[in-house]
C-alpha positions as CSV (number, residue, x, y, z in Angstrom):
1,X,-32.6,-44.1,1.5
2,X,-35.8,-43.4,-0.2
3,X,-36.5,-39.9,-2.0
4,X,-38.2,-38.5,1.0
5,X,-35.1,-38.8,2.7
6,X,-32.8,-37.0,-0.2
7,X,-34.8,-34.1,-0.6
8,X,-34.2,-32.2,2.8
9,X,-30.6,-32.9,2.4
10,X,-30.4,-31.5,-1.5
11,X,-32.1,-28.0,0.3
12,X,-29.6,-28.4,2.8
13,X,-26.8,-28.2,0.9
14,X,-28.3,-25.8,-1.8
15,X,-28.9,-23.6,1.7
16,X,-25.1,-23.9,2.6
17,X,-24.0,-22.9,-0.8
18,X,-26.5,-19.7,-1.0
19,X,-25.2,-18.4,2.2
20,X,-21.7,-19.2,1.1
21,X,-22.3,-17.2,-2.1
22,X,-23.7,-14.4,-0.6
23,X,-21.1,-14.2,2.6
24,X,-18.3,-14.2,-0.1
25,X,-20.8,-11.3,-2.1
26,X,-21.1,-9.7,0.4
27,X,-17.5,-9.7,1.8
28,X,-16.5,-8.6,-1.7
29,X,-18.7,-5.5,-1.5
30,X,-17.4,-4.5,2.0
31,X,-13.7,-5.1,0.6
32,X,-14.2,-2.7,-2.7
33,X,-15.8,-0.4,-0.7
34,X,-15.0,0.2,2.8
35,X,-11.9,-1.8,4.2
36,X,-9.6,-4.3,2.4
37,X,-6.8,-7.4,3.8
38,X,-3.4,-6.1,1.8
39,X,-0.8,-9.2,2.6
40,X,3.0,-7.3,3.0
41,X,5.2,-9.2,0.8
42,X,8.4,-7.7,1.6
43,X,11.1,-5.5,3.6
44,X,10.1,-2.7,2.5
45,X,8.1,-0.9,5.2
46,X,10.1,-1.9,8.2
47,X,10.5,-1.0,10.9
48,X,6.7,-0.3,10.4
49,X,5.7,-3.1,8.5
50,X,7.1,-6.6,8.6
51,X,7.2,-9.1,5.8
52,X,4.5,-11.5,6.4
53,X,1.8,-8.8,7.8
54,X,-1.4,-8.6,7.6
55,X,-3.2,-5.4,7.4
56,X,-6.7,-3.5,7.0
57,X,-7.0,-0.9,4.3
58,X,-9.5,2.0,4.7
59,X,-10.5,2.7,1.1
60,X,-12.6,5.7,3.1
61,X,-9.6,7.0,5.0
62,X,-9.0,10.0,2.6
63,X,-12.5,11.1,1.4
64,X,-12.2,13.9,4.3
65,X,-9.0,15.2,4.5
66,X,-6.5,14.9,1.5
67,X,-3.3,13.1,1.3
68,X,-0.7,14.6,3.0
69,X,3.1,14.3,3.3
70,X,4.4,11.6,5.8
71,X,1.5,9.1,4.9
72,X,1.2,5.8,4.3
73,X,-0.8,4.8,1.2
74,X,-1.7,1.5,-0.3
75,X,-1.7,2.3,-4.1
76,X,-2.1,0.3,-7.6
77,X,1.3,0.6,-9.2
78,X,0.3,-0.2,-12.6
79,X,1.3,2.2,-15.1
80,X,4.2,3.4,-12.9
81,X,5.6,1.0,-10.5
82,X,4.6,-1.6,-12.1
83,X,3.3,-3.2,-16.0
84,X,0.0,-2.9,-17.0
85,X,0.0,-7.3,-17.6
86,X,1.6,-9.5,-15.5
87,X,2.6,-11.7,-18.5
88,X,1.9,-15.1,-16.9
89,X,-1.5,-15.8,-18.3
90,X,-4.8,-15.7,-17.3
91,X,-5.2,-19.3,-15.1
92,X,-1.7,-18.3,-13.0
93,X,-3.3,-14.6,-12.8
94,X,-6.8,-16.0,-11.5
95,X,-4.5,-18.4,-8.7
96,X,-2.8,-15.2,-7.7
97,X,-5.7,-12.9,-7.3
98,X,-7.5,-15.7,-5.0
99,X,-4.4,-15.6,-2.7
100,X,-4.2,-11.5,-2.9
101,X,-7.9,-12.1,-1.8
102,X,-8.0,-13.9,0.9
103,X,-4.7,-12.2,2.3
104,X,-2.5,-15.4,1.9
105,X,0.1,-13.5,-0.6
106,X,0.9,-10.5,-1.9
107,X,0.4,-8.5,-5.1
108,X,2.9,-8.0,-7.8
109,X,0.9,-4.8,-8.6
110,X,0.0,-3.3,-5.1
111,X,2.2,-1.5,-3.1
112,X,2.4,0.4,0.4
113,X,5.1,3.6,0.7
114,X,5.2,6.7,2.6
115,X,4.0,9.8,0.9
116,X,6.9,12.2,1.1
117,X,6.5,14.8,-1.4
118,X,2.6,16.0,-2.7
119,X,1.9,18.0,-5.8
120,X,4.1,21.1,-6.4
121,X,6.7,20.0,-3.4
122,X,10.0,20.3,-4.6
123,X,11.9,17.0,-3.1
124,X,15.9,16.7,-3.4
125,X,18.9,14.1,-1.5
126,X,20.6,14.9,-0.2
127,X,21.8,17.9,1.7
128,X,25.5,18.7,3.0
129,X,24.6,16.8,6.2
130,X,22.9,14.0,4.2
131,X,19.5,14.6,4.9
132,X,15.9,14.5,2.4
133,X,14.7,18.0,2.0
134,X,11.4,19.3,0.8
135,X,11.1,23.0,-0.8
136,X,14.5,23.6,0.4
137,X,13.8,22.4,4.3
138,X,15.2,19.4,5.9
139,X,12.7,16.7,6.2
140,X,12.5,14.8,10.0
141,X,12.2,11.0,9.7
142,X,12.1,9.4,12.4
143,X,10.6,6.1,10.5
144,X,13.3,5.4,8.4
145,X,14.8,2.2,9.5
146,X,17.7,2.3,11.7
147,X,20.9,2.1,10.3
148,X,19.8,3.6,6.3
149,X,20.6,6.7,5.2
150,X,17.5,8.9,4.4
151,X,18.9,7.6,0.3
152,X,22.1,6.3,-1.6
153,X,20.7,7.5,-4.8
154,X,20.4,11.5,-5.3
155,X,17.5,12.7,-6.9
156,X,16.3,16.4,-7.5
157,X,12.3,16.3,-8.4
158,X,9.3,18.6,-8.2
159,X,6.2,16.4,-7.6
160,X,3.5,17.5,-10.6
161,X,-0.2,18.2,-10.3
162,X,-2.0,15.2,-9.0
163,X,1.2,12.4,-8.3
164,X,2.7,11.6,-5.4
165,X,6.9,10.8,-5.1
166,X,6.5,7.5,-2.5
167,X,9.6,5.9,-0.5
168,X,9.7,3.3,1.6
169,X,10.7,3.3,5.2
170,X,13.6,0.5,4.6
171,X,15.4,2.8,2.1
172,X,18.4,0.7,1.0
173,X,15.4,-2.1,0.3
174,X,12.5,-0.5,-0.7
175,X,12.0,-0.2,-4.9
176,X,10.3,3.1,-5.2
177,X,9.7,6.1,-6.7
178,X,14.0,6.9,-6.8
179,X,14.4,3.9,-9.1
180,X,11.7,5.2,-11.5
181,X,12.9,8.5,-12.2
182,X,13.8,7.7,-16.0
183,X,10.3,5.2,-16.4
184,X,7.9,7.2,-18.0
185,X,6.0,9.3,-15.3
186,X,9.5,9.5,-13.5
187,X,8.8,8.0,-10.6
188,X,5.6,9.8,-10.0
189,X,2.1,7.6,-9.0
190,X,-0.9,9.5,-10.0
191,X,-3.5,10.1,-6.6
192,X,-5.6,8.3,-8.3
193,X,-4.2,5.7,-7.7
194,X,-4.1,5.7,-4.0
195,X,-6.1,2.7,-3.2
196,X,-6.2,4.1,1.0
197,X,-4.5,4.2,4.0
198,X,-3.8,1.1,6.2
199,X,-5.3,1.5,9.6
200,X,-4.7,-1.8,11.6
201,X,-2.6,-4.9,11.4
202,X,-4.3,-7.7,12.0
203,X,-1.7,-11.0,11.4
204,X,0.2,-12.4,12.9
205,X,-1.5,-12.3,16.3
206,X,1.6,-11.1,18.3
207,X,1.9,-7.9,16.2
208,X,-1.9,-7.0,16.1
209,X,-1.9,-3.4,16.5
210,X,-3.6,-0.3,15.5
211,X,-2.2,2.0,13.1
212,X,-3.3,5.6,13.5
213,X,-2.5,8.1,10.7
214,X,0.8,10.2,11.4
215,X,1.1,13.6,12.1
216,X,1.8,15.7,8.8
217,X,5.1,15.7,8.2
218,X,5.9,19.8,7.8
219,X,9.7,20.4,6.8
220,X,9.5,24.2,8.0
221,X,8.9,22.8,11.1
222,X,11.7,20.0,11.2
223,X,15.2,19.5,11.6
224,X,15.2,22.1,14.7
């Protein structure tokens, strides 16, 4: 093969790695901006979400209307759910985020829970009957997973200025916001922190389904 030969293929290839590059740039700038893959890595959501889903994230999903009680959030849990360093050094660190990228596993430092109480709500378990109440009214959940109680543990909290208390919908296997409560911030993830809402499952195939955002949960209005 003479150098005539080599040099269309050397563009060729340089072509295929440009448009790689900037698919891949590209894709990242959607991702941080617009809508993101979140891999579910556990029980935790369910009946909602099963371990093994894939879902979109709207990172856009609350710049209209604020986060309300009763939704679901994806959130960075650093500095309250979870530890500011993973501890397992920077090459393991670099494997995981790949995989977090490309939706193949999940995060040890993202989350998704249900919002159930918003700044200044005043959240307690249980009641006499053994329900969640919310500024003193009994809280309708018709997501928790069959079977749980709305939570084992008993907690009395009032939700500060700019947190969120979070639960998942698999009580006796979500880690949440109840086994925080002595952790500093008590449980309590900062809005901030709210990464979005997720608004369609997209893996696997047989589950692909819209998710549209739940009707505000209003305790004055439940439990009749």
């Amino acid at each position: 093969m003479d150098t005539a030969e080599r040099q269309p293929r050397r563009q060729g290839w340089r072509f295929v790695v440009l448009a790689l590059v900037l698919a891949i740039a590209i894709s990242g700038l959607v991702r941080s901006l617009w809508i993101d893959v979140y891999y579910i890595p556990s029980e935790s959501m369910e009946p909602l979400l099963e371990t093994g889903d894939r879902i979109l994230v709207s990172r856009t999903a609350f710049n209209s209307e604020p986060i309300a009680r009763g939704d679901v959030v994806v959130f960075d849990g650093r500095g309250s759910f979870a530890p500011l360093s993973s501890g397992k050094g920077p090459l393991v660190d670099a494997v995981d985020a790949a995989g977090q990228w490309f939706g193949l596993t999940g995060s040890d430092t993202t989350y998704v829970k249900r919002v159930i109480g918003v700044p200044g709500d005043h959240v307690q378990c249980c009641d006499a009957s053994g329900a969640l109440t919310v500024n003193g009214q009994v809280l309708a959940e018709p997501y928790v997973y069959p079977g749980d109680e709305p939570s084992k543990q008993k907690f009395d909290v009032v939700v500060p200025a700019g947190r969120l208390w979070l639960m998942g919908d698999h009580r006796s296997r979500s880690a949440d916001s109840r086994g925080l409560l002595g952790a500093p911030g008590g449980g309590m993830v900062p809005m901030d922190r709210v990464i979005g809402r997720p608004v369609q499952i997209i893996w696997p195939l047989d589950r692909f389904a819209e998710m549209p955002r739940p009707a505000q949960a209003d305790p004055s209005k439940n439990g009749q």
